[in-house]
N, C-alpha and C positions, 0 to 999 in steps of 0.2 A: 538483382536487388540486394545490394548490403548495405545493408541500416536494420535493426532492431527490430520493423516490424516481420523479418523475415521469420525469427523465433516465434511467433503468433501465427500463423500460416501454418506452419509447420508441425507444429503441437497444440492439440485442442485443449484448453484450460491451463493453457501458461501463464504462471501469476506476475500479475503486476501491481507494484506496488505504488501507492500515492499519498503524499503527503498533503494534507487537505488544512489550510488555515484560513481564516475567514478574510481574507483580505482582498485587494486589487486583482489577486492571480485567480480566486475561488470559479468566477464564470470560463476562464480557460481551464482551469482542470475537471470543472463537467463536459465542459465538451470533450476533453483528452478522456474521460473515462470510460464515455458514452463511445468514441471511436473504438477503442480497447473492448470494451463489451460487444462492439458490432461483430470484432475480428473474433470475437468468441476467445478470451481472454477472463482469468479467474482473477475478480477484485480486490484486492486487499489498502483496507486504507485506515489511516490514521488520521482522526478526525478533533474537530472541537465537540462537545458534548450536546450540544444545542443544536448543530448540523443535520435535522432527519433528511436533506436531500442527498448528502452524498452520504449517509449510511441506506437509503431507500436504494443506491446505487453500486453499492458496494454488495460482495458477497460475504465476506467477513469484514470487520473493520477494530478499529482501538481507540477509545475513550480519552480524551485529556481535558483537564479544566480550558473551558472558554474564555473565562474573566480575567485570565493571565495580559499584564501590559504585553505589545510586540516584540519588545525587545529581548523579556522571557519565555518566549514560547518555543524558542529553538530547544530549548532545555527541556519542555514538556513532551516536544515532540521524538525529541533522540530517545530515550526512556522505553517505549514500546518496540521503536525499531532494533536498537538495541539485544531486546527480548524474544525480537523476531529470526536473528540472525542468529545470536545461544540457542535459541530452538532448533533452525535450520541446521545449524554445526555439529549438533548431537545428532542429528537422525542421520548425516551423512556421513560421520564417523561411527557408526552402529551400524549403519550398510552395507561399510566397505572394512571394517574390521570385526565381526563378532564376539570376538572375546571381550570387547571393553561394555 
């Protein structure tokens, strides 16, 4: 098996992340979530504000304005992931170097 879901198998609560916008894709990424949740998988997702289905489905998730036209919402969305990945960055430059 090499493709992606092999890192889910393998490790119990591997996160994955999803970016969730209310559009055309919204019914496939609940289903993509709900798979991911079967595999026993930690949800993280980045949502419109108004969305309580996929935050019901998520285990942590990120708030952005809903009312945003389509065309800005890539700008609303980058913004938490962004924040996600500085976050990440520091805890595994603190892990593997102590002094900083």
């Amino acid at each position: 098996m090499l493709e992606p879901l092999v890192f889910l198998d393998a490790e119990p609560c591997f996160p994955v992340v999803f970016v969730c916008p209310k559009d055309e894709t919204h019914k496939t990424i609940i289903g993509n979530i709900m798979e991911m949740k079967a595999r026993g998988a930690s949800i993280i997702s980045v949502v419109e504000e108004d969305d309580e289905e996929i935050k019901n489905l998520s285990d942590e998730y990120f708030e952005v304005a809903g009312s945003l036209p389509e065309s800005l919402s890539p700008i609303a969305f980058i913004v938490p992931l962004q924040l996600l990945a500085l976050w990440q960055s520091r805890k595994v430059v603190t892990r593997t170097n102590p002094a900083t």
